[in-house]
PDB file of N, CA, C and O in Angstrom:
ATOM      1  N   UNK A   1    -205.736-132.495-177.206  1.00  0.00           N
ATOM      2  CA  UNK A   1    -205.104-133.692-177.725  1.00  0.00           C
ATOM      3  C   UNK A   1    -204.297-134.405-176.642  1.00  0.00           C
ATOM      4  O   UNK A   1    -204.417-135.630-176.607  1.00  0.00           O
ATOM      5  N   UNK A   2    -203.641-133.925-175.918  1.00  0.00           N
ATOM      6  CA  UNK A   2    -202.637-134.096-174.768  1.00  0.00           C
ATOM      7  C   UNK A   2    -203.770-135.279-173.980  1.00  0.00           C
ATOM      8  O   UNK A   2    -203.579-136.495-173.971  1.00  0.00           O
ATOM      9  N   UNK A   3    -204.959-134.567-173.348  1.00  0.00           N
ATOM     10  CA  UNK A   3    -206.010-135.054-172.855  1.00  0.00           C
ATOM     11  C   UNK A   3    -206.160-136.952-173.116  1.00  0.00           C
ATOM     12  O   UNK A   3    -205.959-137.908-172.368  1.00  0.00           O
ATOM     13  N   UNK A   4    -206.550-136.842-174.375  1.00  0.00           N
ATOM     14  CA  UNK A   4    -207.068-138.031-175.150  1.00  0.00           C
ATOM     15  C   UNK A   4    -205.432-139.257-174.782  1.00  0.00           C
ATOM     16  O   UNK A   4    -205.506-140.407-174.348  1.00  0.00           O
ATOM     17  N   UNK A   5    -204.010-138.416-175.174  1.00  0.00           N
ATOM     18  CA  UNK A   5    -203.017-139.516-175.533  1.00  0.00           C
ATOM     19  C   UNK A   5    -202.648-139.546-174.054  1.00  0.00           C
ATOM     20  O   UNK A   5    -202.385-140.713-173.765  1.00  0.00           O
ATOM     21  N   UNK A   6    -202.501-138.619-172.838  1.00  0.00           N
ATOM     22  CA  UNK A   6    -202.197-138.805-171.547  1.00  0.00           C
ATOM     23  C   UNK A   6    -203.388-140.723-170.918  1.00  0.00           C
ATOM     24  O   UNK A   6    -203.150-141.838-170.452  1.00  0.00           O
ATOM     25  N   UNK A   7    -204.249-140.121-171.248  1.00  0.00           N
ATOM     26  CA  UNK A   7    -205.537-141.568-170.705  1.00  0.00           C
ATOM     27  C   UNK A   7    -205.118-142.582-171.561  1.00  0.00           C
ATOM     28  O   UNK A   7    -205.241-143.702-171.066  1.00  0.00           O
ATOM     29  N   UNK A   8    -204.634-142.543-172.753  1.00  0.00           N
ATOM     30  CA  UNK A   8    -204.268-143.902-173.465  1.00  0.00           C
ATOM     31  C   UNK A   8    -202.989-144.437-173.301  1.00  0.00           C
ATOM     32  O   UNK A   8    -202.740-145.611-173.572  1.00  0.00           O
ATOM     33  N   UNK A   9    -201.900-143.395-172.739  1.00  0.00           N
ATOM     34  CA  UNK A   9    -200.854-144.147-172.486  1.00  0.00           C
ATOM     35  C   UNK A   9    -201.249-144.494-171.048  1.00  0.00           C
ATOM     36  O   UNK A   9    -200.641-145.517-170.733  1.00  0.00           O
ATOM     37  N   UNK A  10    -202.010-144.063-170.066  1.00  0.00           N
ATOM     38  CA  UNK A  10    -202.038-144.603-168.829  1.00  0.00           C
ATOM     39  C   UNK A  10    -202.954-145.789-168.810  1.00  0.00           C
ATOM     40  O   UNK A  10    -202.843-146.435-167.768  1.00  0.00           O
ATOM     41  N   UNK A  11    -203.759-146.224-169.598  1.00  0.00           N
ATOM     42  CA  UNK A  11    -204.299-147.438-169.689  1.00  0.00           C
ATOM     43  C   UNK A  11    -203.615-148.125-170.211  1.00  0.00           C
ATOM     44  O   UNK A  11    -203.717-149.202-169.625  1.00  0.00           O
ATOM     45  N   UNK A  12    -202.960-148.203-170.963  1.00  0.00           N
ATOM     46  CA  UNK A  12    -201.213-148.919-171.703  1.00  0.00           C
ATOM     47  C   UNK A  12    -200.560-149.556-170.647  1.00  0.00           C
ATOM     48  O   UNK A  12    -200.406-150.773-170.545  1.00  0.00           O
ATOM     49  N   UNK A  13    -200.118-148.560-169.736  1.00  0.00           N
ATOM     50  CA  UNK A  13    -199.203-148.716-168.499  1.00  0.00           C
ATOM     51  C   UNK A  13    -199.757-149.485-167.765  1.00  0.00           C
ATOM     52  O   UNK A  13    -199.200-150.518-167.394  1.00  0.00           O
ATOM     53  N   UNK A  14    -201.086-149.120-167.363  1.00  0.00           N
ATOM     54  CA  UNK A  14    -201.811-149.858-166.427  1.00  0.00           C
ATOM     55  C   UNK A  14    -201.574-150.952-166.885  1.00  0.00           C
ATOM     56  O   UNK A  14    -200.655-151.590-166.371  1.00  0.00           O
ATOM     57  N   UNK A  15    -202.273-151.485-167.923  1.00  0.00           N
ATOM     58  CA  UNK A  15    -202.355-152.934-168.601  1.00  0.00           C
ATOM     59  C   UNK A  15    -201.204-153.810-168.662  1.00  0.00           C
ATOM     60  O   UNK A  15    -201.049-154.970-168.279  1.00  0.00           O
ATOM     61  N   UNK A  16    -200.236-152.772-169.380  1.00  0.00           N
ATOM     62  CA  UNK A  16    -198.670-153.781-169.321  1.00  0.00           C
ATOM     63  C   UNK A  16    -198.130-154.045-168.324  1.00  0.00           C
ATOM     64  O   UNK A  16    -197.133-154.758-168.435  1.00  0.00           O
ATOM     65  N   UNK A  17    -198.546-153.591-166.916  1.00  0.00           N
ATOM     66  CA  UNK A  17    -197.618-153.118-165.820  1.00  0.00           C
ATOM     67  C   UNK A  17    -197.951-153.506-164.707  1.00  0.00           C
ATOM     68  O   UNK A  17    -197.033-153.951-164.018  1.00  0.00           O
ATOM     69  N   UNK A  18    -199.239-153.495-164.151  1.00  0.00           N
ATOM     70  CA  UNK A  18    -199.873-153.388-162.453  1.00  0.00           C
ATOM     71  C   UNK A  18    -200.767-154.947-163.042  1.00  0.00           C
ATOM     72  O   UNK A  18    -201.004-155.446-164.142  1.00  0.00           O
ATOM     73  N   UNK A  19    -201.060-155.308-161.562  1.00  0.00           N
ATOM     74  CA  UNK A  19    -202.421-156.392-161.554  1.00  0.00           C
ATOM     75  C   UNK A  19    -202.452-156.244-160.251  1.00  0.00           C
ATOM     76  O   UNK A  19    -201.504-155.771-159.623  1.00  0.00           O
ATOM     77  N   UNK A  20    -203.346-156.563-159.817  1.00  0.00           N
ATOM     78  CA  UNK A  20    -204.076-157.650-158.182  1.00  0.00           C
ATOM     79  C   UNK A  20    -202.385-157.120-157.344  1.00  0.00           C
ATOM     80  O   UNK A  20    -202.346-156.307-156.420  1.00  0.00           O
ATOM     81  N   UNK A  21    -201.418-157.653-157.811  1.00  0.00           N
ATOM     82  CA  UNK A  21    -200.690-157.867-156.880  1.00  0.00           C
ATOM     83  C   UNK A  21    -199.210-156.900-156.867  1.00  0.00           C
ATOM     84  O   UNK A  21    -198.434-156.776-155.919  1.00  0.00           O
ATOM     85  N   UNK A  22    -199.103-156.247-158.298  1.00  0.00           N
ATOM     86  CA  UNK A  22    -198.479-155.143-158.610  1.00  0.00           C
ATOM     87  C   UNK A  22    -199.051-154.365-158.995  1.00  0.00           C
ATOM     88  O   UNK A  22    -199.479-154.318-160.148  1.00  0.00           O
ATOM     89  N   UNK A  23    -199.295-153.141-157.721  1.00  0.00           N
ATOM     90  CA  UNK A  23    -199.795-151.927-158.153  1.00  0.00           C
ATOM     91  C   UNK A  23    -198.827-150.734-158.500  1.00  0.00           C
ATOM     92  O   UNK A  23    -197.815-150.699-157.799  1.00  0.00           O
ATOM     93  N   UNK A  24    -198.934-149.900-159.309  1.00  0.00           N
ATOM     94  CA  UNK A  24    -198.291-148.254-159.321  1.00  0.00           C
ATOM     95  C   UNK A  24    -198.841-147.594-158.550  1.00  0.00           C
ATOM     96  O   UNK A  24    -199.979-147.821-158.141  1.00  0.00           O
ATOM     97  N   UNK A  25    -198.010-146.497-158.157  1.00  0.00           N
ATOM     98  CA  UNK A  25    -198.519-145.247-157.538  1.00  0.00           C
ATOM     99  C   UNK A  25    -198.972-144.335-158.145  1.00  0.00           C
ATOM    100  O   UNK A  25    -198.824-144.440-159.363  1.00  0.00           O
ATOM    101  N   UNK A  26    -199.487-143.439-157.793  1.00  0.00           N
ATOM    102  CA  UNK A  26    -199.737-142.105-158.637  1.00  0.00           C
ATOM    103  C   UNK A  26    -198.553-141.327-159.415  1.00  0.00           C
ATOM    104  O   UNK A  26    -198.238-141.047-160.572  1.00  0.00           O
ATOM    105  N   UNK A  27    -197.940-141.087-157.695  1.00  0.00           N
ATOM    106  CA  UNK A  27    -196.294-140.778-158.430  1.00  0.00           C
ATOM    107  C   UNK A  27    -195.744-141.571-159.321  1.00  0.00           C
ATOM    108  O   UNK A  27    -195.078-140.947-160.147  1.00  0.00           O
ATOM    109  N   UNK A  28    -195.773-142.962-159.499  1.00  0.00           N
ATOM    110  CA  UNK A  28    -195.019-143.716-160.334  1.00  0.00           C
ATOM    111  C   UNK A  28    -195.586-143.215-162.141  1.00  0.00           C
ATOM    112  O   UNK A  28    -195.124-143.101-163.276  1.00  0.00           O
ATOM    113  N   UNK A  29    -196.695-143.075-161.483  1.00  0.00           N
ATOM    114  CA  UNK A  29    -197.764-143.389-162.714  1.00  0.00           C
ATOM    115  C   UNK A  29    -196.777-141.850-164.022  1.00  0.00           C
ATOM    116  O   UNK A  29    -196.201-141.764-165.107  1.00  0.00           O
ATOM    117  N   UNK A  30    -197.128-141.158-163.066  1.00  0.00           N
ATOM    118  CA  UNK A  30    -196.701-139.370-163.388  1.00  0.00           C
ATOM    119  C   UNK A  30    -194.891-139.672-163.686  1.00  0.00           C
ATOM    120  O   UNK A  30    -194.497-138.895-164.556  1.00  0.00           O
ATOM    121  N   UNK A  31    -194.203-140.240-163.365  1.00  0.00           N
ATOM    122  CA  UNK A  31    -193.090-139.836-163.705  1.00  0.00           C
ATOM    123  C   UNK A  31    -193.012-141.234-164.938  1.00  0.00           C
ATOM    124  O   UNK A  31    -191.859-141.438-165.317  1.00  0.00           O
ATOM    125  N   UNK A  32    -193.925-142.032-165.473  1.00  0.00           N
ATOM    126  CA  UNK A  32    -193.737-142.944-166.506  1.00  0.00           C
ATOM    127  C   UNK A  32    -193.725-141.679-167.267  1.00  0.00           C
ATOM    128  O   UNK A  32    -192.887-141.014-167.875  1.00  0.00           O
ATOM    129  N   UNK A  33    -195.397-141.585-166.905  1.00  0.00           N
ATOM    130  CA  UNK A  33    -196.008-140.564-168.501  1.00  0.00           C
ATOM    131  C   UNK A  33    -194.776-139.467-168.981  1.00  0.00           C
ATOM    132  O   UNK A  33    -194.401-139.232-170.130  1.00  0.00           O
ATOM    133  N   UNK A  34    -194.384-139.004-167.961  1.00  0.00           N
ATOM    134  CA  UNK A  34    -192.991-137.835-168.501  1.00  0.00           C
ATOM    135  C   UNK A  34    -191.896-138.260-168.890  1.00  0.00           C
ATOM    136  O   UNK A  34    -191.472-137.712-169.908  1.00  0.00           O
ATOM    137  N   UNK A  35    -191.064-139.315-168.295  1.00  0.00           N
ATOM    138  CA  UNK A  35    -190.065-139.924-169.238  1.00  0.00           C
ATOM    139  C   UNK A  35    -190.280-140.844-169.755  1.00  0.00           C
ATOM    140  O   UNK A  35    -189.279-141.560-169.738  1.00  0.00           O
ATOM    141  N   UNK A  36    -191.226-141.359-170.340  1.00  0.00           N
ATOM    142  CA  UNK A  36    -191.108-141.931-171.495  1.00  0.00           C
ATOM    143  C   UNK A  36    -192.047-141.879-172.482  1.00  0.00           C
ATOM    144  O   UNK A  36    -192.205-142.724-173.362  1.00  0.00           O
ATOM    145  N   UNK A  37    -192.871-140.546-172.271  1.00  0.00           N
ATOM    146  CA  UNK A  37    -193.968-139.982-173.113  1.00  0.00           C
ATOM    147  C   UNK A  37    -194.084-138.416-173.647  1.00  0.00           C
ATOM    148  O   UNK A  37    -194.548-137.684-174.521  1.00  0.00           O
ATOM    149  N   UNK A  38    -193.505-138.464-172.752  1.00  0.00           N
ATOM    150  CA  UNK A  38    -192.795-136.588-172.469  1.00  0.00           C
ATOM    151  C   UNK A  38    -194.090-136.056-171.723  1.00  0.00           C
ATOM    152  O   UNK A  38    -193.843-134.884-171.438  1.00  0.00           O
ATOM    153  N   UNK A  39    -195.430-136.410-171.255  1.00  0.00           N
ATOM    154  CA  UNK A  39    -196.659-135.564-170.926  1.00  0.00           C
ATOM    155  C   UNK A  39    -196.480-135.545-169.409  1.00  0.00           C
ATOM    156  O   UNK A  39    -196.127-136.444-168.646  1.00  0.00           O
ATOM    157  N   UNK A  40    -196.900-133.976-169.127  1.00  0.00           N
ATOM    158  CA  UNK A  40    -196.640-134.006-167.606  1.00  0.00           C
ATOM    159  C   UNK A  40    -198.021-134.267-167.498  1.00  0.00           C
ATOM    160  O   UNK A  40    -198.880-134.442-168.363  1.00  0.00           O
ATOM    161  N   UNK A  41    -198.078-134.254-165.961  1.00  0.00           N
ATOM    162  CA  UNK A  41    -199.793-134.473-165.528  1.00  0.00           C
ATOM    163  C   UNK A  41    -199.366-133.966-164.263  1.00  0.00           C
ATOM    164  O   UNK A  41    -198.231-133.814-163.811  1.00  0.00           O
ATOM    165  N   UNK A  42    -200.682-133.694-163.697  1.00  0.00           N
ATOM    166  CA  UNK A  42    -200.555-133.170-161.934  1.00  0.00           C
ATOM    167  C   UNK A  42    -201.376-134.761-160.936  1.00  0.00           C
ATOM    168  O   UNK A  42    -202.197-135.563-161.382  1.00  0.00           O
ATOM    169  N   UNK A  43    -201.036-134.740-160.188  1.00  0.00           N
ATOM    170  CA  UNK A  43    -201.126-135.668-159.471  1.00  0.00           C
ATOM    171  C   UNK A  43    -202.837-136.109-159.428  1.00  0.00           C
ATOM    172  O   UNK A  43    -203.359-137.193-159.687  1.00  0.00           O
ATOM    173  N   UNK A  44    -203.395-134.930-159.035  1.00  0.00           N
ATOM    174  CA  UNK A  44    -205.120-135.105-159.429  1.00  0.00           C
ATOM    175  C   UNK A  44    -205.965-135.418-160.225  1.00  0.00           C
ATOM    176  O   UNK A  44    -207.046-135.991-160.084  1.00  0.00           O
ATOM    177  N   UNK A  45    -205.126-134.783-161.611  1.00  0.00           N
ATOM    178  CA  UNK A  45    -205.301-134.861-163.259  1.00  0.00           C
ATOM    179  C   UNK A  45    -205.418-136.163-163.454  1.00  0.00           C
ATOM    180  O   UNK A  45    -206.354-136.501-164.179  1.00  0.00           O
ATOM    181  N   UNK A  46    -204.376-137.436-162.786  1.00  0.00           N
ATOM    182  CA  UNK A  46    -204.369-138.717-163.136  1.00  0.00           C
ATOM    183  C   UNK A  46    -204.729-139.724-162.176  1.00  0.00           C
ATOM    184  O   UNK A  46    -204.484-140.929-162.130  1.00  0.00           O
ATOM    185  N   UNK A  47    -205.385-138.930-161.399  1.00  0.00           N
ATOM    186  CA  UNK A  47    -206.007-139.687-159.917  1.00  0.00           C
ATOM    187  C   UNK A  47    -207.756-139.392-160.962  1.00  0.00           C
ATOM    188  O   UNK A  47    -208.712-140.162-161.059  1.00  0.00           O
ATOM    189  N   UNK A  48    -207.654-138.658-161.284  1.00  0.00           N
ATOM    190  CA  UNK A  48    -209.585-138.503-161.799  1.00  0.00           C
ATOM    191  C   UNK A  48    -209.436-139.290-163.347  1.00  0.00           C
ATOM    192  O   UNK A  48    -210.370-139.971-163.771  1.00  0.00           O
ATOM    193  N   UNK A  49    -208.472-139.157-163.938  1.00  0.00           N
ATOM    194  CA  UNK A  49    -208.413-140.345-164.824  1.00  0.00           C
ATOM    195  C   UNK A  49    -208.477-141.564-165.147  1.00  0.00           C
ATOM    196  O   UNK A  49    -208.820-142.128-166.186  1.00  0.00           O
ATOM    197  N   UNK A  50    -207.979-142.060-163.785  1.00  0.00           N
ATOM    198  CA  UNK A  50    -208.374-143.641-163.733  1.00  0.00           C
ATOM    199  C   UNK A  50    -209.479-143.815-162.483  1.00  0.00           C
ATOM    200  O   UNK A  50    -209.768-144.895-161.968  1.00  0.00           O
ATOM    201  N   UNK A  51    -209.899-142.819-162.199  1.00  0.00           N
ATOM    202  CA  UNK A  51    -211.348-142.984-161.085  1.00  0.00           C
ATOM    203  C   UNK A  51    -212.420-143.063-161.840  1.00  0.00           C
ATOM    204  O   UNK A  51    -213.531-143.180-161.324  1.00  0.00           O
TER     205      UNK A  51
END
């Protein structure tokens, strides 16, 4: 379950957040999902998620 809601809040983020000219980092990406989602992720976990 974690799986499924980790990829939907990071397409959330993505969407509300980055374009063309504001990007996130990985790190950024990873410390949204934990404070303000509570889901940890490992740095790879969410690098193959949005690849």
């Amino acid at each position: 379950m974690e799986t499924k809601s980790r990829i939907l809040y990071l397409q959330k983020i993505l969407l509300e957040r980055t374009d063309e000219e504001n990007p996130l980092s990985t790190t950024q990406l990873i410390n949204i999902l934990n404070d303000e989602y509570g889901i940890s992720a490992h740095r790879t976990t969410v690098t193959k998620d949005i690849g």
